[in-house]
N, C-alpha and C positions, 0 to 999 in steps of 0.2 A: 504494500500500500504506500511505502515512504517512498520506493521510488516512484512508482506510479505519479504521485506529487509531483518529485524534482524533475520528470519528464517533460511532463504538462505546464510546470514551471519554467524551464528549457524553453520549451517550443513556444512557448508567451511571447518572452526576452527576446527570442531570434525576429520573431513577428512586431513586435516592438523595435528591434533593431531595424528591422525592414526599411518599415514606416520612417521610422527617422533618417537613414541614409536617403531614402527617396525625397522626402522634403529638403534635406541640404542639397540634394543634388539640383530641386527646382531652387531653392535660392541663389546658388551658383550659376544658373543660369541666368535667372534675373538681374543679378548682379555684371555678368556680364554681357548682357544686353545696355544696362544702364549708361557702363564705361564707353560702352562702343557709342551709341546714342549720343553722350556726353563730349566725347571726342569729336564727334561730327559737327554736333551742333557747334561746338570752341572752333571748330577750323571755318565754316560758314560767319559767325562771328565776324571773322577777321576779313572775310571777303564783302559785308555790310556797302563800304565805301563802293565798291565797287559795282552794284546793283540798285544803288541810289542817285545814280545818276538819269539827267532828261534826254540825253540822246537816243538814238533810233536802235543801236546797236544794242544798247543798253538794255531797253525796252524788251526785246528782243530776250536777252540773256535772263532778266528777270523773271519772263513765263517762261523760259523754260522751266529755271528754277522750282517758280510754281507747279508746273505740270509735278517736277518728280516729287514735291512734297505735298500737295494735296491729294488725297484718295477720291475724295467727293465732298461736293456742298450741295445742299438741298434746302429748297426756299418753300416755304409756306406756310399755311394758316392754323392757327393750335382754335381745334374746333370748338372746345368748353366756353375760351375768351376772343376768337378772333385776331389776337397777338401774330403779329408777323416772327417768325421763326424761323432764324439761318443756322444750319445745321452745318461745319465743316469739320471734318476726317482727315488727320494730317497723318502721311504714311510714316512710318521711321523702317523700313527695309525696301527692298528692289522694285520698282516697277513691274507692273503685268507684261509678260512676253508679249509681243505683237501677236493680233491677232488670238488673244486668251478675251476671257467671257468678263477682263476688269478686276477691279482690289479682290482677294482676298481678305475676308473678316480675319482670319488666322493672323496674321501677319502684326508684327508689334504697331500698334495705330496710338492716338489721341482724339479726341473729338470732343469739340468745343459747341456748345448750343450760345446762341446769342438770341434774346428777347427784343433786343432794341435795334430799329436799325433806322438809322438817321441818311439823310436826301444830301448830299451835296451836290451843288451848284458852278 
């Protein structure tokens, strides 16, 4: 009977051990995800000047830019209030192969809801 116990005790600990290897391993992942993310976004940082400019070229280089970091924005009406509602999806990994069916939800994203949106002129 006593070992019977320290068996089923055994085989608890190793399943417990499981579990916790498996959650460091998704921390470790997260983490680096984070660095990598962090690093891009510091190196973009430093490129700022250079896509705030009004020339044509410029213009140019800024959608592109756009293109690779927005997934999707989606405009419209929050049916309960009427509120206009811009919805944008910023990717943080590789663009859709050409000719694929568009973002993958999977893919590390952000997504920003905005309730206000103001008219300029």
């Amino acid at each position: 009977m006593y070992l019977a116990d320290l068996k089923n005790q055994l085989d608890n600990l190793r399943l417990l051990l499981d579990s916790v290897e498996g959650g460091l391993s998704q921390k470790r992942e997260q983490a680096e995800i984070a660095d990598s993310t962090g690093a891009w976004l510091h190196a973009l940082r430093g490129r700022v000047e250079d896509v705030e400019d009004g020339r044509k070229e410029v213009f140019r280089a800024r959608r592109r830019l756009e293109r690779l970091l927005v997934a999707e924005v989606t405009v419209g009406k929050k049916p309960e209030s009427g509120q206009t509602e811009v919805r944008i999806t910023y990717r943080f990994g590789p663009p859709p192969e050409p000719g694929t069916a568009g973002y993958s939800s999977e893919g590390a994203c952000l997504v920003i809801i905005s309730r206000t949106v103001a008219c300029r002129r």
